[in-house]
C-alpha positions as CSV (number, residue, x, y, z in Angstrom):
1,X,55.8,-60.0,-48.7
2,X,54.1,-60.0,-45.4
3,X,56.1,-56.7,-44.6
4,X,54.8,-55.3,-48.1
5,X,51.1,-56.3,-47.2
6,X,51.0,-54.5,-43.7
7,X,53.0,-51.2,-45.3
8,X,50.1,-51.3,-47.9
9,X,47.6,-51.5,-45.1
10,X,48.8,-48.7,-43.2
11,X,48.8,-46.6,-46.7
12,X,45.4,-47.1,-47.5
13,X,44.1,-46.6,-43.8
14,X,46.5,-43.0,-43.8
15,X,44.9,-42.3,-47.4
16,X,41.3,-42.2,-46.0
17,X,42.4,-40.1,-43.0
18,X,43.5,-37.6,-44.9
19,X,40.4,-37.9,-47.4
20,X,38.0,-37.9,-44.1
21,X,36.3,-34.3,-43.7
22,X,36.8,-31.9,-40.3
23,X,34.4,-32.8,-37.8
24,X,31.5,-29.9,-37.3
25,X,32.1,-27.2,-35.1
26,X,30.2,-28.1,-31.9
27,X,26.4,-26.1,-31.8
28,X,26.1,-23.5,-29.0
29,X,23.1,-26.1,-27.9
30,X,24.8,-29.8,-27.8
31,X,22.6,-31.9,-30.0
32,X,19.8,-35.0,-28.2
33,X,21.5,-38.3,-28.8
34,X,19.7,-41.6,-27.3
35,X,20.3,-45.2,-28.6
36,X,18.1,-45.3,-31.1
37,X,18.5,-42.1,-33.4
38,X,21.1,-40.1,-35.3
39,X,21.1,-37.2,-33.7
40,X,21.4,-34.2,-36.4
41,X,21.2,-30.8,-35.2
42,X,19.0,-27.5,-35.9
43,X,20.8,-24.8,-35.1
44,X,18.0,-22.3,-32.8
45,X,16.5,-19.4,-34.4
46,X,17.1,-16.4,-33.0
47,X,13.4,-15.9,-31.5
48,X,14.1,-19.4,-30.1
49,X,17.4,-18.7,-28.5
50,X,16.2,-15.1,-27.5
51,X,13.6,-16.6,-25.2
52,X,16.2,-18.7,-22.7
53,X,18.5,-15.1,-22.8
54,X,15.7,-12.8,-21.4
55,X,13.9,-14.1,-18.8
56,X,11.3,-12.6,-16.8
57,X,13.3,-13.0,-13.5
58,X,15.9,-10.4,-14.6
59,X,13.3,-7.8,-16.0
60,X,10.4,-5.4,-15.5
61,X,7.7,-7.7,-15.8
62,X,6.3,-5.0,-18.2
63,X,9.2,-4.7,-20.2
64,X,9.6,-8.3,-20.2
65,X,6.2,-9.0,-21.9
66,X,5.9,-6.2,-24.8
67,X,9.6,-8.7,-25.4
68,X,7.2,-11.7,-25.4
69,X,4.7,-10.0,-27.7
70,X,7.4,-9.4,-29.7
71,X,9.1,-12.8,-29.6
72,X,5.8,-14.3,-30.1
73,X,5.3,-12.5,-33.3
74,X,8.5,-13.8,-34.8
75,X,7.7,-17.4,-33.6
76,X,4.4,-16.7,-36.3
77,X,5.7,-15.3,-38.5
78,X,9.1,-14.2,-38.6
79,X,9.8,-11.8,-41.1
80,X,12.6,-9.1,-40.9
81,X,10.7,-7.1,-39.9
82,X,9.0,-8.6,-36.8
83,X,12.6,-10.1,-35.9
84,X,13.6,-6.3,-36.2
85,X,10.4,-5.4,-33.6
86,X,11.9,-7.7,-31.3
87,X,15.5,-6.9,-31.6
88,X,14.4,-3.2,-30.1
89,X,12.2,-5.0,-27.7
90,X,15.3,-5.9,-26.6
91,X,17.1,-2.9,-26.0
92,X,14.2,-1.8,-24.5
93,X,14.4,-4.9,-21.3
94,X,14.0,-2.8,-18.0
95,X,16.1,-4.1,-15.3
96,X,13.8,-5.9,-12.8
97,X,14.6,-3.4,-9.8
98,X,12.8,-0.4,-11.6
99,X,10.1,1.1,-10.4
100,X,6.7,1.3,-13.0
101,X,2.9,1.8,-12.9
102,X,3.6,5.0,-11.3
103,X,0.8,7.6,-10.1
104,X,0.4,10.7,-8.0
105,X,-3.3,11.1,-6.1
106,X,-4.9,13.6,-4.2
107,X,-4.6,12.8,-0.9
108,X,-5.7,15.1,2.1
109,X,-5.7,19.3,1.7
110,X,-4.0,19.7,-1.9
111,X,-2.2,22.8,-1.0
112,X,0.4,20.8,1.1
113,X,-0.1,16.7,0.3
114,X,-0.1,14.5,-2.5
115,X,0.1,10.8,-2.7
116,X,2.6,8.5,-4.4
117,X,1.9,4.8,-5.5
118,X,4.5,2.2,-7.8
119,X,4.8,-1.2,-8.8
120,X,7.7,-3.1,-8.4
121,X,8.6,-6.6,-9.2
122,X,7.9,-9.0,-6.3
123,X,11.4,-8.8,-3.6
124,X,12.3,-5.0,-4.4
125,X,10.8,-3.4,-1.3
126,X,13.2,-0.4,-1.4
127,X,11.3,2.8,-2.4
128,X,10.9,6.6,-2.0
129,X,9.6,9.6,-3.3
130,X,12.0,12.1,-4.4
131,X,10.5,16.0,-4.9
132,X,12.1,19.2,-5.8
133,X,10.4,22.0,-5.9
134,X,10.5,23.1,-9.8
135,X,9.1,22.2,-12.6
136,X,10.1,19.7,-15.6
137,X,13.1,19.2,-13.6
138,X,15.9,16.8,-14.7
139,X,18.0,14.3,-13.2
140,X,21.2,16.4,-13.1
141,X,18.3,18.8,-10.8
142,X,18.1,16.0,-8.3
143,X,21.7,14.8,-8.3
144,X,22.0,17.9,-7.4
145,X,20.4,17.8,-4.2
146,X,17.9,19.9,-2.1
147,X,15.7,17.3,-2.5
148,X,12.9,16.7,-0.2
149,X,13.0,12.5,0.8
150,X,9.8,10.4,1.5
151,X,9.9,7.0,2.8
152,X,7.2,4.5,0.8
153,X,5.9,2.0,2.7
154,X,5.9,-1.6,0.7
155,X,3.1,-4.4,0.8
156,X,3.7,-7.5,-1.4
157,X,0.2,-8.4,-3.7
158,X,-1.5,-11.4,-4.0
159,X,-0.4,-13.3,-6.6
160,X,-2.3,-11.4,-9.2
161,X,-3.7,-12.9,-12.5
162,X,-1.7,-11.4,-15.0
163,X,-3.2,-12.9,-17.9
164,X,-6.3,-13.8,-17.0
165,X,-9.2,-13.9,-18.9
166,X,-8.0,-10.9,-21.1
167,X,-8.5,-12.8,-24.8
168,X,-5.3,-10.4,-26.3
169,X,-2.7,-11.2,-24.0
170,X,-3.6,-15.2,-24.0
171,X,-3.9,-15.1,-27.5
172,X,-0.9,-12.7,-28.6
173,X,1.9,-13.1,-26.2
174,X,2.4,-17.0,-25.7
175,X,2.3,-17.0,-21.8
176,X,-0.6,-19.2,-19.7
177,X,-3.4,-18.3,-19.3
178,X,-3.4,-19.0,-15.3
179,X,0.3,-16.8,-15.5
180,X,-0.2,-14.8,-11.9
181,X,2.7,-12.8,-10.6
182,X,3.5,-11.3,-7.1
183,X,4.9,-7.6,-6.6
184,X,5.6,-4.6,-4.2
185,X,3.1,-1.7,-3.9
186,X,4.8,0.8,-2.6
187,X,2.7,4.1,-1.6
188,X,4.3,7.3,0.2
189,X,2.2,10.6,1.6
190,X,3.9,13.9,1.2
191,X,3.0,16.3,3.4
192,X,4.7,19.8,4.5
193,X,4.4,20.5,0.6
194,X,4.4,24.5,-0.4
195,X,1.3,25.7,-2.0
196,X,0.9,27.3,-5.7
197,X,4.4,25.1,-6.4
198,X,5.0,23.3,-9.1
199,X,7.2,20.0,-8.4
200,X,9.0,17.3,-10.2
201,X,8.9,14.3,-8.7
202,X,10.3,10.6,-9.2
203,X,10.2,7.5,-7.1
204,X,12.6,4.2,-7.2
205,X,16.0,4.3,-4.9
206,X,19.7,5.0,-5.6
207,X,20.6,3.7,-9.2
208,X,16.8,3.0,-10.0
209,X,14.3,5.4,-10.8
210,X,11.1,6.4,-12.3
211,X,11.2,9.0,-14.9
212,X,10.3,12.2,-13.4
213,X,6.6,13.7,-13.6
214,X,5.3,16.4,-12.5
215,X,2.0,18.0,-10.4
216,X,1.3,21.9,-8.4
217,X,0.2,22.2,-5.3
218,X,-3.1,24.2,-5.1
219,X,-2.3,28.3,-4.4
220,X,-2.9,29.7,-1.2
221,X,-5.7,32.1,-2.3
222,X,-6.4,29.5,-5.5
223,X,-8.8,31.4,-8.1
224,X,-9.6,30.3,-11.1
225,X,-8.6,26.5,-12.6
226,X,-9.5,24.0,-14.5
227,X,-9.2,19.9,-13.8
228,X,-9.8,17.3,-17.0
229,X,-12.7,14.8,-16.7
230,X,-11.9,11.3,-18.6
231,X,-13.4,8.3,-18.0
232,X,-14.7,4.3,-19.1
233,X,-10.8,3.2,-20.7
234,X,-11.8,-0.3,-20.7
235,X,-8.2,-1.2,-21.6
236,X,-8.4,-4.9,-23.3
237,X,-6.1,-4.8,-26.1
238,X,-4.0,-2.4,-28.4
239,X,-7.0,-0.6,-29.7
240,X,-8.4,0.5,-26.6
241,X,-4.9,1.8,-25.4
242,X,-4.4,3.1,-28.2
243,X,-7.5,5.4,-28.0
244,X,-7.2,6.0,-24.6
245,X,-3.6,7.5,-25.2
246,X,-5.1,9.5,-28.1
247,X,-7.3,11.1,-25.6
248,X,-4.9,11.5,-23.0
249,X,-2.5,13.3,-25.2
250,X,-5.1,15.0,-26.8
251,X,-6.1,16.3,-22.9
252,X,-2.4,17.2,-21.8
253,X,-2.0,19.1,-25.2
254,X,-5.0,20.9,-25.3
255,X,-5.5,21.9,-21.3
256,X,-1.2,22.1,-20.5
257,X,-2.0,24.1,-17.3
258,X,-4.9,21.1,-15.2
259,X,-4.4,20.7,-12.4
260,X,-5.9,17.3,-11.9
261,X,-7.5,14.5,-13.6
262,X,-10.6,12.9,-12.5
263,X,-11.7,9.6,-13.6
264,X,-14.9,7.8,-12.5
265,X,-13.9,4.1,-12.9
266,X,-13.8,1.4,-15.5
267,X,-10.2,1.6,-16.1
268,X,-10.0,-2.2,-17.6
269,X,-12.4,-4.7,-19.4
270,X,-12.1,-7.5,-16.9
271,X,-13.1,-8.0,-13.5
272,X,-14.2,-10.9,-11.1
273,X,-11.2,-12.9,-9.9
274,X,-9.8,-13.8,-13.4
275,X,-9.3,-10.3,-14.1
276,X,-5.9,-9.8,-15.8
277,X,-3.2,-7.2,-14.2
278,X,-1.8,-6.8,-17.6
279,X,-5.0,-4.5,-18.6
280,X,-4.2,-2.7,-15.3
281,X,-0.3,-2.5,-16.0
282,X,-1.0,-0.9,-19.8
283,X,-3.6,2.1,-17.6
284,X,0.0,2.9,-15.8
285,X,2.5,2.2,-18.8
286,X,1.0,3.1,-21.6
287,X,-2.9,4.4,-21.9
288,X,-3.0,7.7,-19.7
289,X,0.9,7.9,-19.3
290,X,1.3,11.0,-20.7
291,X,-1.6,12.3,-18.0
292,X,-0.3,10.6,-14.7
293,X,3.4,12.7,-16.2
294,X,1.7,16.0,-15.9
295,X,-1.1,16.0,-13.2
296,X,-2.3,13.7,-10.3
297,X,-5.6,11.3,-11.0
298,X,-8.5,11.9,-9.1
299,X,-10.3,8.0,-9.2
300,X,-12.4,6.2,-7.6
301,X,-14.1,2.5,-9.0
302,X,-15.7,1.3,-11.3
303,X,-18.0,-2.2,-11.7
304,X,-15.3,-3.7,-14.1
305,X,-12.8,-2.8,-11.8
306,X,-14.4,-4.9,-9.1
307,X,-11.8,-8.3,-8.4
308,X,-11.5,-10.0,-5.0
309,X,-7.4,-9.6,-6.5
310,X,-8.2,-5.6,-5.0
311,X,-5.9,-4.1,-8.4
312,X,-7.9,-0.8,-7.4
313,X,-6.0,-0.8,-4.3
314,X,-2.6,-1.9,-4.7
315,X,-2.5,0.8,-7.5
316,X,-3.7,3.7,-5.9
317,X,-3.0,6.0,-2.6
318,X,-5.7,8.1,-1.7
319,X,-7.6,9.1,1.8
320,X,-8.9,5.7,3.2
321,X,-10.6,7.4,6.3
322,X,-14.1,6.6,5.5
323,X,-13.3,2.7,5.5
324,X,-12.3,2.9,9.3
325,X,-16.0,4.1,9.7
326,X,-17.7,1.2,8.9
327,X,-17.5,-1.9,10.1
328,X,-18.7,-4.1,6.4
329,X,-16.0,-2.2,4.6
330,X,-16.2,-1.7,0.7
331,X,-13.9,-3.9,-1.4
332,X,-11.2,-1.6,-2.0
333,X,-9.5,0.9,-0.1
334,X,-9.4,4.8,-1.0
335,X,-12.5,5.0,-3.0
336,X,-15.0,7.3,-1.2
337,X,-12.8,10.8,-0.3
338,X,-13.0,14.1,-0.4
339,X,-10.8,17.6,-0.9
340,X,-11.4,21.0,-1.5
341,X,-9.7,22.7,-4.1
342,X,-10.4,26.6,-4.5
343,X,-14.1,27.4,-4.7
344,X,-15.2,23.5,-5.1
345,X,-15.6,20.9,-2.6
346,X,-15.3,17.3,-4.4
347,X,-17.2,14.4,-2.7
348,X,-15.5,11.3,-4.6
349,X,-17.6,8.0,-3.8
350,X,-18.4,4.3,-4.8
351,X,-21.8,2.6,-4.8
352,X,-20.4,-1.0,-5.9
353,X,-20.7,-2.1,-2.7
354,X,-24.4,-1.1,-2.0
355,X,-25.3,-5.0,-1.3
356,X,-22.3,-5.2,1.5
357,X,-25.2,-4.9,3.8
358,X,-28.5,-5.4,4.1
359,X,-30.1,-4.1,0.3
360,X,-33.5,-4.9,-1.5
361,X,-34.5,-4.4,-5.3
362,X,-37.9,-4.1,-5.2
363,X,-38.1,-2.5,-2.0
364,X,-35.1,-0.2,-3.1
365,X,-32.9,0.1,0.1
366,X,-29.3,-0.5,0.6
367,X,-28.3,0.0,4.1
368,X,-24.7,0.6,3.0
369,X,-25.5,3.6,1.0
370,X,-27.9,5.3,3.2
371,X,-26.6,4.7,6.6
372,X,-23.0,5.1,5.5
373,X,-22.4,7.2,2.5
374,X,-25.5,9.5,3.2
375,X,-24.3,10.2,6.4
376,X,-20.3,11.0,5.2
377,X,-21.8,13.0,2.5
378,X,-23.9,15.6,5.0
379,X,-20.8,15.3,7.2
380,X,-18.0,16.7,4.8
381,X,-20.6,19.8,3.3
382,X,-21.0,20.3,7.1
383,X,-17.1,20.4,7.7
384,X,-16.7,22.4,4.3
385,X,-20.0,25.3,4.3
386,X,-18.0,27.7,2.4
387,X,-17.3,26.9,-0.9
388,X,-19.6,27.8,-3.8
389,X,-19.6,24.5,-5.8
390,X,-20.5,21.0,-4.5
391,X,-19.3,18.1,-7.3
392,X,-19.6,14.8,-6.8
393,X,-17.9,12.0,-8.9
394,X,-19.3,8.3,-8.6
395,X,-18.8,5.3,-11.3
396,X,-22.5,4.4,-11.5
397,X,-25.3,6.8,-12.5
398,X,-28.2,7.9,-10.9
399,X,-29.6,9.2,-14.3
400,X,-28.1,8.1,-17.5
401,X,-30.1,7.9,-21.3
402,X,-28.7,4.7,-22.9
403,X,-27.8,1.1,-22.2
404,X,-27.6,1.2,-18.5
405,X,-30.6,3.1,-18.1
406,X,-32.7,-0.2,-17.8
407,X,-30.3,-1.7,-15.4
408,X,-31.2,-3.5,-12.1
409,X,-29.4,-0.7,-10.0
410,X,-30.1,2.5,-10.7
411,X,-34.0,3.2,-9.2
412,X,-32.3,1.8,-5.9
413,X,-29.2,3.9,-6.0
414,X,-31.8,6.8,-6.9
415,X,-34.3,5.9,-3.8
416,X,-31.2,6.0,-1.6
417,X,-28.9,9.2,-2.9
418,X,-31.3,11.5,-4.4
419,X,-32.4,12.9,-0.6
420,X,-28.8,13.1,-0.1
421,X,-27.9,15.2,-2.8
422,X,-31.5,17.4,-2.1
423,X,-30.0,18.0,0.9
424,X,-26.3,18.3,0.3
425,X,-27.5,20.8,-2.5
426,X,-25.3,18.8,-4.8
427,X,-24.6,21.3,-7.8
428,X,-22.7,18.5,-10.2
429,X,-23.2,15.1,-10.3
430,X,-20.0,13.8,-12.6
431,X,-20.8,10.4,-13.6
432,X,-19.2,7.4,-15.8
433,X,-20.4,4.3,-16.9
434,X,-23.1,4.5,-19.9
435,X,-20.3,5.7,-22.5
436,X,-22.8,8.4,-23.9
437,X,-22.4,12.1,-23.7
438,X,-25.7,13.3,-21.8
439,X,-26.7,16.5,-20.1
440,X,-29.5,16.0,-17.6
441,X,-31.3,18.2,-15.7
442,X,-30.9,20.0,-13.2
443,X,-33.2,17.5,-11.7
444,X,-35.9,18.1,-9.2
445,X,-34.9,15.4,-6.4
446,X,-38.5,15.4,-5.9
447,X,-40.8,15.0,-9.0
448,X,-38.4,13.6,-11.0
449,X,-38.5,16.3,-13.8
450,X,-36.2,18.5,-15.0
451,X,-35.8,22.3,-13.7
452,X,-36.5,24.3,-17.0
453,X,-36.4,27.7,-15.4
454,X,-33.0,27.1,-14.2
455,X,-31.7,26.5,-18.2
456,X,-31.0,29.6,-20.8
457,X,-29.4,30.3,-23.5
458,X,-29.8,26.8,-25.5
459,X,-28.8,26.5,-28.9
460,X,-30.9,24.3,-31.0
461,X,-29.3,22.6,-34.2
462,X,-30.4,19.4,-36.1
463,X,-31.7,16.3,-34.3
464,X,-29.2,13.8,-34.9
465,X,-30.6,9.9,-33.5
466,X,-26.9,9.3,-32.8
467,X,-24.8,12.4,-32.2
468,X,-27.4,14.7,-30.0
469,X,-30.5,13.6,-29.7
470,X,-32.1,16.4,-28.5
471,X,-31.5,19.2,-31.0
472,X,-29.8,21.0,-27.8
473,X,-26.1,22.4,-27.1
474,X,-24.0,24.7,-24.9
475,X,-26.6,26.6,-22.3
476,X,-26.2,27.6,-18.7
477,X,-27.7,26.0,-16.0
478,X,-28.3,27.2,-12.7
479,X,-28.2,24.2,-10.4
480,X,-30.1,26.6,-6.9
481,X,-32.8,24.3,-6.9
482,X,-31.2,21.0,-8.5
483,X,-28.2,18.5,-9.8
484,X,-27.4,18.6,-12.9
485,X,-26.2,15.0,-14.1
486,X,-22.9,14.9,-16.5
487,X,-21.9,12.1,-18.3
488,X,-18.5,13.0,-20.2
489,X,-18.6,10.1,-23.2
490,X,-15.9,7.8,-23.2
491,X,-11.7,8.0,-23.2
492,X,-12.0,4.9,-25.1
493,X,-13.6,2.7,-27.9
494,X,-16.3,1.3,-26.3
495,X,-19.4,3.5,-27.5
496,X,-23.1,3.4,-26.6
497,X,-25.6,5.0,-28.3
498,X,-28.6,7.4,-26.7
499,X,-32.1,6.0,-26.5
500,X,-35.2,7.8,-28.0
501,X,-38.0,9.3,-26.6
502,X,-40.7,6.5,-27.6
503,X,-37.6,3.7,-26.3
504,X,-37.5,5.5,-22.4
505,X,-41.4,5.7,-22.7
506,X,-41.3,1.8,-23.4
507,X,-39.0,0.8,-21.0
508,X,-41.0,3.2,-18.2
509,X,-44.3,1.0,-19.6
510,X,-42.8,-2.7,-19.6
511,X,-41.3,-1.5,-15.8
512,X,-37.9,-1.7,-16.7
513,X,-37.3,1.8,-15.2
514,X,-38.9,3.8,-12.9
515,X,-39.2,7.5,-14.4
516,X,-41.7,8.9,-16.0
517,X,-41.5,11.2,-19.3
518,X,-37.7,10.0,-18.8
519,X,-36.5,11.5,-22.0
520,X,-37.2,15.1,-20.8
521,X,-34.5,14.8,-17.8
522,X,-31.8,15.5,-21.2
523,X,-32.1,19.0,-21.1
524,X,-28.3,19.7,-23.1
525,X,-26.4,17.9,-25.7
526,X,-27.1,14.3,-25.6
527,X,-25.6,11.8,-28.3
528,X,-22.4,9.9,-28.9
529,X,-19.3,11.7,-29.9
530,X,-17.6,9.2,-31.7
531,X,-14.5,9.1,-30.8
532,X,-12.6,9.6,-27.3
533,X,-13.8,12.4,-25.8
534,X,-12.6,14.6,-22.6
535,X,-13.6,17.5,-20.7
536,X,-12.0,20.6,-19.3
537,X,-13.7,21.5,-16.4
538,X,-12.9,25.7,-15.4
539,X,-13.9,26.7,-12.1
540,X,-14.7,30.7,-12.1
541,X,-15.6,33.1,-10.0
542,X,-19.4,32.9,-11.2
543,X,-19.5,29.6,-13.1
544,X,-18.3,26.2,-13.4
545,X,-17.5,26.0,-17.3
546,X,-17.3,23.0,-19.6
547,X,-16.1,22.5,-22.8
548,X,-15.8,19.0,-24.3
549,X,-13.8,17.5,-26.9
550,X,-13.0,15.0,-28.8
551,X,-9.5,13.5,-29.2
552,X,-9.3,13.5,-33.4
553,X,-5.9,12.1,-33.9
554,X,-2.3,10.6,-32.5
555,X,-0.9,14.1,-33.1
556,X,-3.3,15.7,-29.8
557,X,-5.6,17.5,-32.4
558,X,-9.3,18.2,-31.0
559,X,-12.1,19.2,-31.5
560,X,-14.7,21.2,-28.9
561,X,-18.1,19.8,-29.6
562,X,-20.0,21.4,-26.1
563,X,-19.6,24.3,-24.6
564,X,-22.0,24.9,-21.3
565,X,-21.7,26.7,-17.5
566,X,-23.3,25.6,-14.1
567,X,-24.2,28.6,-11.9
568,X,-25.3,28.9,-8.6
569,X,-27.4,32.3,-7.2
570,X,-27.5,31.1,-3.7
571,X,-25.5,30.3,-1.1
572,X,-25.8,26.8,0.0
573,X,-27.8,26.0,3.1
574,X,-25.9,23.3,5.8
575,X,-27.3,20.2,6.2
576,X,-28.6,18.2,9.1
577,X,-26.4,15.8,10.7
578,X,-26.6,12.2,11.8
């Protein structure tokens, strides 16, 4: 019986063996277990696992956040289709030792130099310029050699704020708010270039490289051309790229044969030293992407721009002579340069840093601006007497007709310049900041008042309080005795609106400006486009023309809304010399 008993046993204890389920197959993540719980285990979504995958150490920082947008919009809501959005962000991952934020600038005589600046992520200090001399090359063009080789020379950043205090990014992509990232700015100088040429050009090293872009060297005997003024991007978040690509599309599309860009500052939203280096990264990447492919940019800064980070200068090469002139140098490097490209001379210049020295509001003195720039101004018409057009192209204004017009700055920047563009015989004064489109003068340095025997052939239309102001278009001003001020809109979405008459004469009476009967200074269109607007800017034989536009749609259709031309009758006179 005992026997019978244990056989039994061992019957019944075989019986629930064989009834006892198989054990789970083990989770790719092994499940928490601590004394106290039952551990059960949630298998990852596949946002979840995606994030320990694809880390930013292996990737493009830029690449590896429009993944984190992505990812961060699945983590909110994940739908198929957002899990779908990130699956291609996925296939889009750039491996970390490509180049990006790429950008050719005019650096030196444009006949035979260019400049070169890239990003890479922090460690990858290999880099060079490759150029062959044709256009819209292709890779198979420069495997095939004759290519000409330019070293880059690298710097590592600060460690740059990449979020910052850019609300989208903090809010939208899940990374900290204090997130700050090292990398390599690499910057070469080509020189020995052939005019009239058109190049392709790429930078990176062997296995990684930019896509290729393209530029032309200025010709020899250069005659007539034309160069794109855009300005005031204020990248912050999708829909200001998104306009600002509109417009540079729009430009590429609708003037194919530029020859430059120029852009007067206020590339991103946020300065100070919280500014974020993802608004800079999307100016590069995505914004005016399809202009830095075609053309080199022509910048210089503007007052968002200004961080004690120095973006602005780890993202541009351009001539940095006039900083080893002056012993308070401006924040950034490469912002006050000039060139001459056929019949113009361009004077490109700052007047951020107008307090570096000794400066006074009410007394309206900057030492920086007249001891400094004044001088380098009478110095490079001096070294350049020949050419029939003088432009400069500065940030802030020295005239402007809506918000900024009351500001704290401009009678001191006007006290200080205007007797340097008097005596430069400045023809153009290209100008940014005040979002509005606004032709002023030309401008008696002296009275204040507007030339009005130097304007014909106006057309008058309807007074519009927000589009034109004036009841003025097109005309042609003759700039022997004057500047005429330009303000060119805005690439972008942020818009001001023009003052009126009886606004400029109250702000003139409660002293928050300093010129009288300020309304008549707008002598041409003045009003606010409405949507992002650029200009093609011809030089000819006996005119500078412009013709504005705006940017209508994603598809690069425009529309001209100005059409005017700056003469000049006499020669310029030279200027004295300090």
């Amino acid at each position: 019986m005992k026997h019978f008993y244990h056989l039994l046993l061992i019957f019944v204890c075989g019986s629930l063996a064989a009834c006892k389920p198989e054990p789970p197959v083990p989770p790719i993540e092994p499940p928490v277990n601590d004394s106290d719980t039952v551990a059960v285990y949630v298998p990852l979504t596949e946002w979840e696992r995606a994030d320990s995958l694809y880390t930013v150490a292996d990737y493009t920082v830029p690449s590896h956040t429009m993944f984190k947008l992505a990812q961060f919009a699945c983590a909110n809501n994940p739908t198929e289709e957002n899990l779908e959005a990130m699956r291609q962000r996925i296939k889009e991952l750039v491996p970390k030792q490509e180049p990006y934020c790429m950008v050719a600038t005019i650096n030196g005589a444009p006949k035979t130099s260019m400049g070169f600046c890239w990003f890479t992520n922090d460690s990858i200090f290999e880099g060079e310029v490759q150029l062959i001399a044709k256009a819209d090359a292709t890779e198979a063009d420069f495997a095939a050699g004759n290519v000409k080789t330019v070293a880059a020379k690298a710097t590592q950043t600060k460690a740059l704020r990449y979020t910052g205090i850019c609300q989208y990014i903090v809010a939208f992509s899940g990374l900290a708010k204090n997130l700050k990232y090292k990398y390599i700015s690499h910057k070469a100088l080509a020189t020995d270039l052939t005019p009239g040429t058109e190049y392709s050009w790429r930078c990176g090293y062997e296995g990684h490289w930019s896509p290729i872009a393209r530029f032309r060297t200025e010709d020899n005997n250069q005659g007539e051309y034309s160069f794109i003024y855009m300005s005031d991007s204020h990248i912050m978040n999708p829909e200001y790229i998104h306009y600002a690509r509109r417009c540079a599309l729009a430009a590429v599309k609708t003037v194919p044969e530029a020859r430059f860009c120029v852009f007067p500052g206020d590339f991103v939203e946020d300065g100070t030293v919280a500014n974020s280096e993802w608004e800079w990264e999307r100016w590069f990447e995505e914004a005016l992407e399809p202009v830095i492919k075609q053309m080199p940019v022509v910048p210089t800064d503007g007052n968002h721009d200004d961080s004690p980070n120095i973006n602005y200068t780890y993202h541009f090469n351009t001539d940095n002579d006039f900083n080893y002139t002056i012993t308070r140098k401006p924040q950034f490097e490469g912002i006050v340069y000039n060139f001459v490209y056929g019949d113009a001379l361009f004077l490109v210049f700052s007047m951020q840093d107008f307090w570096r020295e000794d400066y006074n509001y009410v007394n309206k003195t900057s030492t920086y601006l007249t001891d400094h720039v004044g001088p380098w101004f009478r110095m490079k018409v001096a070294e350049n007497p020949d050419t029939k057009y003088r432009l400069s192209l500065a940030h802030f204004n020295l005239f402007s007709g809506s918000d900024h017009s009351t500001d704290e700055e401009p009678p001191l920047f006007r006290a200080c310049m205007l007797p340097t563009m008097k005596e430069c015989q400045i023809d153009v004064a290209l100008q940014g900041h005040d979002h509005t489109y606004e032709v002023i003068g030309p401008v008696n340095p002296d009275s204040l008042t507007p030339i009005l025997s130097a304007i014909f052939d106006r057309e008058e239309v309807p007074v519009n309080d927000n589009k034109n102001r004036t009841g003025y278009k097109g005309g042609t001003y003759c700039t022997d005795d004057g500047t005429l001020y330009f303000i060119g809109a805005t690439c972008g979405r942020k818009r001001y609106y023009p003052h009126s008459r009886e606004r400029m004469e109250s702000d003139y009476q409660n002293g928050k400006h300093d010129v009288p009967n300020y309304f008549d200074l707008f002598t041409g269109m003045f009003g606010q486009p409405e949507r992002p607007s650029f200009t093609k800017i011809t030089v000819k034989d006996d005119c500078l023309e412009f013709n504005s536009y705006t940017a209508d749609d994603d598809e690069g259709n425009v529309s001209l809304f100005n059409t005017m031309r700056v003469v000049r009758t006499r020669p310029h006179t030279a200027p004295g010399i300090n």
